[in-house]
DOZA-230138 format. One record per residue (C-alpha): residue in three letters; chain; y, z, x. Coordinates in Angstrom, 1 decimal, padded with zeros to 4 digits. Last residue first. Layout:
REM DOZA-230138
REC     r   c    north       up     east
REC   ALA   A        Y        Z        X
...
END
This chain:
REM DOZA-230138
REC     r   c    north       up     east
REC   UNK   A    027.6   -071.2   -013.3
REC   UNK   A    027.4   -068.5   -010.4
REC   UNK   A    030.0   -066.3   -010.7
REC   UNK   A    029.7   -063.6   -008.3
REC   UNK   A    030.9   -059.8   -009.4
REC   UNK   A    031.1   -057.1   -006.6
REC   UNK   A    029.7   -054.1   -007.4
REC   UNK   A    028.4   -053.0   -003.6
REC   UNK   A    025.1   -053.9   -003.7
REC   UNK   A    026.2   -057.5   -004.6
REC   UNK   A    026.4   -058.3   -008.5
REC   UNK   A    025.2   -061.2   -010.2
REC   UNK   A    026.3   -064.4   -013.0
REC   UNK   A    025.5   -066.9   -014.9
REC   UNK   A    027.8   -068.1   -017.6
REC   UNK   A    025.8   -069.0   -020.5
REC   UNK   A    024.8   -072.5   -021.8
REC   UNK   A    027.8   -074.6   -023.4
REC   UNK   A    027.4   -075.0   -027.5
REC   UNK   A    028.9   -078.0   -029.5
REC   UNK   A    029.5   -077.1   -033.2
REC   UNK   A    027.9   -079.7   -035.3
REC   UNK   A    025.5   -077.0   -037.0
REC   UNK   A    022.9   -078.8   -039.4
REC   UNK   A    019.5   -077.3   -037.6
REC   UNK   A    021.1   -073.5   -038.0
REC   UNK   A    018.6   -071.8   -039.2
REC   UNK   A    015.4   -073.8   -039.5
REC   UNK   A    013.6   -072.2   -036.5
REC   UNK   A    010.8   -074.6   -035.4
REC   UNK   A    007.7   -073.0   -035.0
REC   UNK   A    004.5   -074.0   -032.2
REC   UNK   A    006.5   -076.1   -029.8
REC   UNK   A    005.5   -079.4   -028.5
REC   UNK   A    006.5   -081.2   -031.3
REC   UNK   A    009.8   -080.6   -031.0
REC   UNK   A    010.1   -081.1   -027.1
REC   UNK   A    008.7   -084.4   -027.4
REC   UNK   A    011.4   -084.8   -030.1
REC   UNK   A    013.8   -085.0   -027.4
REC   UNK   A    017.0   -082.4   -028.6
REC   UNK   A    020.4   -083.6   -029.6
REC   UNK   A    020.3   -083.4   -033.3
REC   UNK   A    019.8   -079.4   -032.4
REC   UNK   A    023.0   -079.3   -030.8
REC   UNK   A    024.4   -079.2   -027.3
REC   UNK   A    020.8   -080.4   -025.8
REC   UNK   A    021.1   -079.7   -022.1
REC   UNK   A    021.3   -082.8   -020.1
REC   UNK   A    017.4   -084.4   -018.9
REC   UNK   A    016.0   -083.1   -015.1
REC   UNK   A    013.3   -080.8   -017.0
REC   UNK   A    012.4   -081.6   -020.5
REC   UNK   A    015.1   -080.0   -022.8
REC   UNK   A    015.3   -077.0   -024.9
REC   UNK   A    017.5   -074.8   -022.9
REC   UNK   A    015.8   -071.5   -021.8
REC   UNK   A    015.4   -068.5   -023.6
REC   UNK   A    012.4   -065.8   -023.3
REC   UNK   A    012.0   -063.0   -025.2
REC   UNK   A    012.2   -059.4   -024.4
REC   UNK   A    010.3   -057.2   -027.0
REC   UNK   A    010.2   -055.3   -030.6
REC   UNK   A    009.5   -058.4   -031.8
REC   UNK   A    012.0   -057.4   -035.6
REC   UNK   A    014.5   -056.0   -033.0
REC   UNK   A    014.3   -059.4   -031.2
REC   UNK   A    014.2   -061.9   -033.9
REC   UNK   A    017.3   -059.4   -035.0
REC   UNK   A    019.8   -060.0   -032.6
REC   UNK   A    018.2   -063.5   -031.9
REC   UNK   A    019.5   -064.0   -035.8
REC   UNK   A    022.8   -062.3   -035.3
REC   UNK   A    024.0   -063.8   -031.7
REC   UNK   A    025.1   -060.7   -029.5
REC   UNK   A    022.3   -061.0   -026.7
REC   UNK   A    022.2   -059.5   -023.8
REC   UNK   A    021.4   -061.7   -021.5
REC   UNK   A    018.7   -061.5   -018.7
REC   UNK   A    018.1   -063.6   -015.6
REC   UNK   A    015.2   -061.9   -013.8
REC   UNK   A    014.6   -061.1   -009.4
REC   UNK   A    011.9   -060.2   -007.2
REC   UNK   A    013.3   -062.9   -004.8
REC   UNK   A    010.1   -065.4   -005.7
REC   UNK   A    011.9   -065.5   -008.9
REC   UNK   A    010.2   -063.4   -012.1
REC   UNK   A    009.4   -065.5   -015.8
REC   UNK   A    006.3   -066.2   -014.3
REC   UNK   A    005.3   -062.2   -013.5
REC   UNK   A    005.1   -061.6   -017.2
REC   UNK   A    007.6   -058.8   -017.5
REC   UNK   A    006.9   -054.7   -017.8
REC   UNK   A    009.2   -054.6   -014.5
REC   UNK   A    012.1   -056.1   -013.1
REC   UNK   A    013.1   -055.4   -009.6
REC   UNK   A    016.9   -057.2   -008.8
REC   UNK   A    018.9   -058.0   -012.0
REC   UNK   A    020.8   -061.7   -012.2
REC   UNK   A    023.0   -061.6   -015.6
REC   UNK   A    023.2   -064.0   -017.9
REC   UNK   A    027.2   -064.2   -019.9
REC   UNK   A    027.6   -065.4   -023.4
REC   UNK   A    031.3   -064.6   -024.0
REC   UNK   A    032.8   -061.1   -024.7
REC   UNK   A    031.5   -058.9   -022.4
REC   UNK   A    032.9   -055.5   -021.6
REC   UNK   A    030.1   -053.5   -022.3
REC   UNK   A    027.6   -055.3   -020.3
REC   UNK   A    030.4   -054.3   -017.0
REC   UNK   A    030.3   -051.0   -017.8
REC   UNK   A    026.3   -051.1   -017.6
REC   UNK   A    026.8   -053.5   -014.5
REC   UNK   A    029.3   -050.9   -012.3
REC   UNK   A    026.3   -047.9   -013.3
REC   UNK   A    023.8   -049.9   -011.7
REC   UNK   A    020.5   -050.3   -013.5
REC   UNK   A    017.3   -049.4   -012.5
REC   UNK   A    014.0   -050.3   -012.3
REC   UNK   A    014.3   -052.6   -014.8
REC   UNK   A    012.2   -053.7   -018.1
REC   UNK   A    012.3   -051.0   -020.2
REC   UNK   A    016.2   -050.2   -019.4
REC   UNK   A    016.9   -053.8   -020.8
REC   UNK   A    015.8   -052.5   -024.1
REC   UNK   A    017.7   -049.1   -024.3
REC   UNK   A    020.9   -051.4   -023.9
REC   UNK   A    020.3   -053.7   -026.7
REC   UNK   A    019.3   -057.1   -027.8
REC   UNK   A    017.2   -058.7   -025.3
REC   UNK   A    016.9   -062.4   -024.0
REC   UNK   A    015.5   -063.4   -020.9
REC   UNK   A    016.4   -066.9   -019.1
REC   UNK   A    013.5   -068.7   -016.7
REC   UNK   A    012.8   -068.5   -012.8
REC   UNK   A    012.2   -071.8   -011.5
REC   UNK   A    008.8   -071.6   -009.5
REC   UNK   A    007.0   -072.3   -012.9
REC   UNK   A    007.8   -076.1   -012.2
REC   UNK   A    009.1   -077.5   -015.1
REC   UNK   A    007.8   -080.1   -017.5
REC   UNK   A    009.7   -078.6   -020.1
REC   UNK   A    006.6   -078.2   -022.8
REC   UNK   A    004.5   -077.2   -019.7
REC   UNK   A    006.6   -074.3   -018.4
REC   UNK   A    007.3   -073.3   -022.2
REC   UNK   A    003.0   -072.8   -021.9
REC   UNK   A    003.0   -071.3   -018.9
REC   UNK   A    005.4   -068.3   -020.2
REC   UNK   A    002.5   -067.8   -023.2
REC   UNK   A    000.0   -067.5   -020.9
REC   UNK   A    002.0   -064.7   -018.7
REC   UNK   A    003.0   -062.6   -022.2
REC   UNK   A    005.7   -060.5   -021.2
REC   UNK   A    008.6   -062.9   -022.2
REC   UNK   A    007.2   -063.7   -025.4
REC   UNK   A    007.9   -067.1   -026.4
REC   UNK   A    011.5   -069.2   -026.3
REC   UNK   A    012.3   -072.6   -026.0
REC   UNK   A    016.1   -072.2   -026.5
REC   UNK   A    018.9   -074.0   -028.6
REC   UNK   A    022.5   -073.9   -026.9
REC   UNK   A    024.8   -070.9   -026.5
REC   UNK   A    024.4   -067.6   -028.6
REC   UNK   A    020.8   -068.7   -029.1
REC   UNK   A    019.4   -071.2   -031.9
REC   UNK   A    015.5   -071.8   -032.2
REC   UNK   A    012.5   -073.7   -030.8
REC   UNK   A    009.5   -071.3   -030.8
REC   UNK   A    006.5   -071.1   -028.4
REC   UNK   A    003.3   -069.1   -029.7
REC   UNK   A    001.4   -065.9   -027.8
REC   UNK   A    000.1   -065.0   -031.3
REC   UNK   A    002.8   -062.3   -031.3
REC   UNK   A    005.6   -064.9   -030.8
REC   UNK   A    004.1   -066.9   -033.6
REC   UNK   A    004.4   -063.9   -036.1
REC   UNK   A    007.9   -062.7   -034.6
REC   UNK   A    009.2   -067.1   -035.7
REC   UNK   A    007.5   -067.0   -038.8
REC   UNK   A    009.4   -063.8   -039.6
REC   UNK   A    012.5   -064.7   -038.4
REC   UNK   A    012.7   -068.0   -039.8
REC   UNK   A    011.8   -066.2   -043.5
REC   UNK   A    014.6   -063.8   -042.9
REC   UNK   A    017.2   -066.7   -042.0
END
């Protein structure tokens, strides 16, 4: 896992796309605060960049770098968590402006998984996570399951967990109204 993890920060810094395991199914990922970078998990997907994309961070401190602000109701909430769960934040900041809706608006999770846990501490920044499939084709469960398009395409291949057989759902999904109220959205 260490040497994934370093090959994996050393093609993040050189504005490089990895393929590797999340807490849910295998991502795309590449540094969320590098625009070019962004574009280029765009292109491996065949996505159209107006689809927001899925960021990962690994601690409390870290999310408060890249909001405005955060609710009280949704810190208390980020405590409680026990399954994978994304949640929609209004007025990110310090983020590549691709990985931003058109509503001024980021999914982030915070992540629990041990090797994005520390992926991200070794980064030192947000990284993105989105399913690592070509647009419009099911979510690979497992890594057997993913096009080799979308293999080649990417810079580093994360080793670590290649031989798991254990089927993996994507996050829930979910955001807050201005009042606390919880919406489940996937």
């Amino acid at each position: 896992m260490d040497k994934d993890i370093k090959k994996s920060t050393e093609t993040l810094i050189n504005e490089g796309v990895i393929l590797y395991p999340t807490d849910t199914v295998w991502g795309l990922g590449c540094d969320a605060t590098n625009i070019e970078a962004v574009s280029k998990i765009f292109q491996i997907k065949q996505r159209n960049e107006s689809k927001s994309l899925i960021i990962l961070i690994n601690s409390i401190e870290m999310l408060q770098q890249y909001l405005s602000e955060i609710p009280n109701y949704i810190l208390n909430f980020l405590k409680t968590i026990q399954n994978p769960t994304t949640i929609i934040y209004s007025n990110p900041k310090n983020l590549a402006k691709n990985v931003i809706s058109s509503e001024n608006t980021v999914a982030i999770r915070l992540i629990q998984d041990e090797f994005c846990q520390k992926l991200i501490k070794n980064f030192g920044k947000p990284i993105v996570s989105t399913s690592a499939n070509i647009s419009g084709e099911p979510t690979p469960q497992i890594f057997s399951d993913i096009n080799p398009q979308i293999i080649k395409n990417c810079d580093y291949v994360v080793k670590h967990r290649q031989n798991d057989t254990e089927k993996r759902t994507p996050s829930r999904l979910v955001r807050f109204d201005s009042e606390g109220n919880i919406e489940f959205l996937r």
